[in-house]
matplotlib code that plots the C-alpha trace (Angstrom):
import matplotlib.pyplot as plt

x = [43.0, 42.7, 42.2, 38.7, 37.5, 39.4, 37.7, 34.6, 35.4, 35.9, 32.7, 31.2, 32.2, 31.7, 28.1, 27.6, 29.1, 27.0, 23.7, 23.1, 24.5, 22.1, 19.4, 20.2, 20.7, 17.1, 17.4, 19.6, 18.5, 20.7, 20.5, 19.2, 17.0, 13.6, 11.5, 8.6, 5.6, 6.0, 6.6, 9.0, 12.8, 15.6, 17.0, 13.7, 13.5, 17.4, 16.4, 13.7, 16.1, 16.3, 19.6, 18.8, 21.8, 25.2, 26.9, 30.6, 33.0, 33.4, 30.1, 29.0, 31.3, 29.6, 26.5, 26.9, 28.6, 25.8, 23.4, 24.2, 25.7, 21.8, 20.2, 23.1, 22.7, 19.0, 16.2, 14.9, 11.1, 9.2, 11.5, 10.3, 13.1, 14.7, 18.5, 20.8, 23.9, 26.3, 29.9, 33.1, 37.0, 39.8, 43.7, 46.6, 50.2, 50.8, 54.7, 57.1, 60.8, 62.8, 65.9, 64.1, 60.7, 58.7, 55.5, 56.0, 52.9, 49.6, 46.7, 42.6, 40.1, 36.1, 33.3, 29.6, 26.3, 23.9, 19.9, 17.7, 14.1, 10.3, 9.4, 5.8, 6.4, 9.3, 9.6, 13.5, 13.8, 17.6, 20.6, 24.3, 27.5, 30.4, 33.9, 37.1, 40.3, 43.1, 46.3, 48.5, 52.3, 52.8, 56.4, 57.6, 55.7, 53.2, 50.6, 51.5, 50.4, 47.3, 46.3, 47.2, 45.0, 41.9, 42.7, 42.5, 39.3, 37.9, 39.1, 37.9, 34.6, 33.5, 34.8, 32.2, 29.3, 29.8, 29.7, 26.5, 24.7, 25.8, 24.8, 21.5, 20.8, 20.9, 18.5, 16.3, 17.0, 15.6, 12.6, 10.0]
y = [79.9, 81.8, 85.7, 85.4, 83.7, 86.3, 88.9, 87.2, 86.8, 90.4, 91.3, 89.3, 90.9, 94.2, 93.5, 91.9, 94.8, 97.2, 95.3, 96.6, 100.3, 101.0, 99.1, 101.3, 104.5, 105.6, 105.6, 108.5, 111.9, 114.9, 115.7, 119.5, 118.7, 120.0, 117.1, 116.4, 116.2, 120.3, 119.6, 122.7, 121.0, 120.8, 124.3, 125.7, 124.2, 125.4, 129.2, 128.7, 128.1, 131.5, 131.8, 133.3, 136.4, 135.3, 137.1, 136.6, 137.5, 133.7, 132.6, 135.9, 134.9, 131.3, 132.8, 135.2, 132.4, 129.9, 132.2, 132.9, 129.1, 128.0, 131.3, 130.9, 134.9, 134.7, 135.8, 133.7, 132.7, 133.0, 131.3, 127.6, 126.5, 128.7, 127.8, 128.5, 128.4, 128.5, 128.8, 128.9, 129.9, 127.8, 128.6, 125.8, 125.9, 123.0, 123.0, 124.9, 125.9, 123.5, 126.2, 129.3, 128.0, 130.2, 129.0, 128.2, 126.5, 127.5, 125.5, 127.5, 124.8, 125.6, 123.8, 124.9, 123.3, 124.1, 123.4, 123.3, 124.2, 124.1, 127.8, 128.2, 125.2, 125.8, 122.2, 120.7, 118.9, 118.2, 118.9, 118.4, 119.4, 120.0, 121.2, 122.2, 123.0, 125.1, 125.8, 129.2, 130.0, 132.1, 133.8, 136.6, 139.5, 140.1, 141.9, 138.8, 136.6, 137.9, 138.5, 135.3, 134.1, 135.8, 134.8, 131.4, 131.5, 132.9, 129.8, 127.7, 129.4, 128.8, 125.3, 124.9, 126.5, 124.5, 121.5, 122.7, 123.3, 119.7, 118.1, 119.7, 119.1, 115.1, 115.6, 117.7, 115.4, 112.3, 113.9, 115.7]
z = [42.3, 39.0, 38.5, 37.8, 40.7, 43.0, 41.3, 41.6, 45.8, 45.7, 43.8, 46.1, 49.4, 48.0, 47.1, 50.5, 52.3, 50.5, 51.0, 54.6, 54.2, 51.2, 53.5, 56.6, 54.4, 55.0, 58.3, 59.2, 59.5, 60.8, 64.5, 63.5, 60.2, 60.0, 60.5, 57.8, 60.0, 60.3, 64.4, 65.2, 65.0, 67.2, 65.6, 66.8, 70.3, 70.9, 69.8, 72.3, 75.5, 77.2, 79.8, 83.1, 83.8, 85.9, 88.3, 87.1, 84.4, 83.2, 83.1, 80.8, 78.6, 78.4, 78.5, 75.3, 73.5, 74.3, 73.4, 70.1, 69.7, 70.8, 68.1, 65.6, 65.9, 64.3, 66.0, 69.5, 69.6, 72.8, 75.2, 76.0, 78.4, 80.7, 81.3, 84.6, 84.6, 87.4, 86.7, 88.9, 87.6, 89.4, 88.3, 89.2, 88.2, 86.3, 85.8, 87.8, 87.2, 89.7, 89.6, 90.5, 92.0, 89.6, 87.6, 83.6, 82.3, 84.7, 84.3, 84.1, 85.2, 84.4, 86.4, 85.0, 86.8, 84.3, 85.1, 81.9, 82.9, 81.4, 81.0, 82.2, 84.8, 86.5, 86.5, 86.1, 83.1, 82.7, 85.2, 84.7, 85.2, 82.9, 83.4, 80.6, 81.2, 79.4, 79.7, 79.3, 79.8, 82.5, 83.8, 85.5, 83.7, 85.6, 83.3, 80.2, 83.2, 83.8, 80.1, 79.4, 82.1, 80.6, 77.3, 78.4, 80.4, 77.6, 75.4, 78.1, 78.3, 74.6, 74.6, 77.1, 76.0, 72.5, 75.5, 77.2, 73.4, 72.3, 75.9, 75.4, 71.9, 72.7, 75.6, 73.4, 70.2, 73.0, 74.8, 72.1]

ax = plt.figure().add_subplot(projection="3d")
ax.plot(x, y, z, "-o")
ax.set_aspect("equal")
plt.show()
């Protein structure tokens, strides 16, 4: 086979390889993008979500960063959807010290039932559950165990409200 008619085969392949992505290239349009009909967008129906007040330390933290995930720190229209949110905290030792029986890598576990609602309804529209974990050193310090704790709820906590903002930007995204 001579030089030209591999670079031929190639030019070949290349074109046929790029006939479907410039065919399917009109069909993709960003998950947030304004749509063109002037319909409020997904931005829009996100800022419209307003999250109902929680009880515990944990789940204010995922509230505040969902809230301002779901705004983008903008201002929120007239709430649409009302969210709740119930959170619960669970700590587990992960690794322990076989020679002295004390705890070295502690594990924060974060469970979050979260119940998306129509505002002037009351009517459930989505409902699901999510849960992240994180692990923190501890040792025998009893204050660097705590902190380090809190520091990693709080890790844990936005992980999960950027969960609970993508899990309902599909739904949203799927049911105009």
């Amino acid at each position: 086979m001579s030089s030209s008619d591999r670079i031929t085969r190639r030019r070949a392949l290349f074109a046929l390889a790029l006939v479907p992505t410039l065919m399917l290239g009109g069909c993709f349009r960003p998950m947030l993008a304004d749509p063109a009909n002037g319909a409020p967008g997904l931005k829009d129906r996100l800022a419209a979500i307003s999250i109902d007040p929680v009880d515990d330390r944990v789940g204010q933290q995922v509230r505040n960063k969902l809230s301002f995930n779901l705004t983008g720190g903008d201002y929120a229209p007239p709430p649409r959807y009302t969210l709740a949110l119930v959170t619960s905290s669970f700590a587990d030792s992960a690794l322990v010290d076989a020679l002295n029986l004390t705890p070295q890598i502690d594990t924060v576990t974060l469970t979050c039932d979260f119940t998306l609602k129509d505002a002037a309804t009351g009517k459930v529209l989505f409902k699901a559950k999510t849960n992240t974990r994180k692990s923190y050193a501890s040792g025998l310090q009893r204050y660097a165990t705590v902190r380090a704790q809190r520091d990693a709820e709080n890790d844990a906590a936005d992980v999960m409200a950027d969960q609970i903002r993508l899990r309902l930007a599909t739904w949203l995204a799927d049911h105009p």
